[in-house]
Structures are given as structure tokens and as C-alpha cells.
Phi, psi and omega in degrees: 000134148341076172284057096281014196258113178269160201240182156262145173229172180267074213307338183303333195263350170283309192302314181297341180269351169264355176271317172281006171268342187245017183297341177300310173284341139330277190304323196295292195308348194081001193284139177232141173236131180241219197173159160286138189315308201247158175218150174267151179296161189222162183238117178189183205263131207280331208258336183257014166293307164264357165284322183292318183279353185270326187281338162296313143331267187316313194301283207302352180277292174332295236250359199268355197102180182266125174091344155013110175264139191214088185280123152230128228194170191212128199223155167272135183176111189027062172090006178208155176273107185271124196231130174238125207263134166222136173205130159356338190293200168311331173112178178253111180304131194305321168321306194291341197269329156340333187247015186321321200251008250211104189258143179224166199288102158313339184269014191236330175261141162316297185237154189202168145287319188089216217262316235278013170284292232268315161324288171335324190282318156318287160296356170267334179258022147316288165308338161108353171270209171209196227167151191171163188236142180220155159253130194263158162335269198319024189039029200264128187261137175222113155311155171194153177220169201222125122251151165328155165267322185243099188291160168261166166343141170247000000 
């Protein structure tokens, strides 16, 4: 079989497979993530799935702070399923985020996303979605990525 080949799948046995690979780095930041009782099936490829969620995942545990509250969640909206990494931290300076998904050269900067925004952007529109950053009222910085509900070929 194709492991780029997308399937229907579970998006909850993705999230889950990504909490336990990174519950050590959890446990370290103090962090707690919480999540919905349920998740919907989805149709997209499983290894880039949890490539998307190990990197979302990961960046709020780096970016949230100490004790980093790291909410992840999901909504039905206008035909595609929307997934969300959300956490207290400092946040993205508003200069920055255009450049947010964009991968640049690490070796001259301090601080970068690196590559793994730009994966995330990639592989979601792999999949037929897009992925984005918004800052709410509440100063809660939240990442997101779409897949279709109903996909087309891929």
C-alpha cells in the first residue's frame, strides 16, 4: 500500500499518537492539554497528519510558557473540518506573521519558526486543506489547519 495514499481515518488515534510521543515533553513544560471527548473521521494521509499535529503540538508546548494550558479542538465549518492547537503564550508579533508558513534559513537567526510551519502549510494543502494563524481577544495565539469533509481526488 501507498503510505501517501489517503484513507478514511480517525482523526482521535492521530491526536492520540501524538500526545504520547510527546507526553515526556508535556510532563517536562508542566503543561496540560486538553481536547474533545470525540474526534471525526477524516479522510488524509495518517503519517502526515500527526506530522501536522507533532508540530503544532510541539511549537505550543515550546511557545506557551510555563505550566503552557495547550487546548486542542475541532468544528465542522462550511464544508470542511477545522483543527486547532491554542495556547496562552506570548503570542506572534503582528510584523511576523505573514511570514509565519514561509521556511527560512536558521543559521543567522535567534529565533525562527524553521521549517516545520511551512511543512504543516504543505502538507495540508497536500490534503486539499490550508492552515493558518489567528490571535483571539483573549491574547490566546491559535494555529489551524482544514481538511475537507468530503474530499476530492487526490
Amino acid at each position: 500500500a501507498d503510505p501517501s495514499a489517503p484513507i478514511k481515518d480517525e482523526m482521535g488515534a492521530r491526536v492520540a499518537a501524538v500526545v504520547k510521543e510527546l507526553a515526556p515533553k508535556i510532563e517536562k513544560a508542566g503543561a496540560t492539554v486538553t481536547q474533545p471527548a470525540s474526534w471525526p473521521e477524516v479522510t488524509g494521509v495518517p503519517a502526515w497528519l500527526e506530522t501536522i499535529w507533532w508540530n503544532l503540538l510541539g511549537n505550543a508546548l515550546d511557545h506557551g510558557g510555563p505550566g503552557a494550558q495547550v487546548r486542542i479542538d475541532w468544528s465542522l465549518e462550511a464544508g470542511e473540518y477545522r483543527f486547532t492547537v491554542a495556547d496562552r503564550g506570548s503570542g506572534i508579533p503582528t510584523a511576523m506573521t505573514p511570514m509565519l508558513f514561509q521556511p527560512f534559513d536558521q543559521l543567522h537567526a535567534r529565533r525562527t519558526s524553521g521549517l516545520g510551519l511551512s511543512l504543516v502549510q504543505r502538507l495540508a494543502v497536500l490534503q486539499r486543506g490550508r492552515c493558518g494563524y489567528e490571535r483571539l481577544p483573549d491574547e490566546s495565539s491559535v494555529f489551524y489547519f482544514t481538511l475537507p469533509v468530503q474530499p476530492a481526488n487526490f
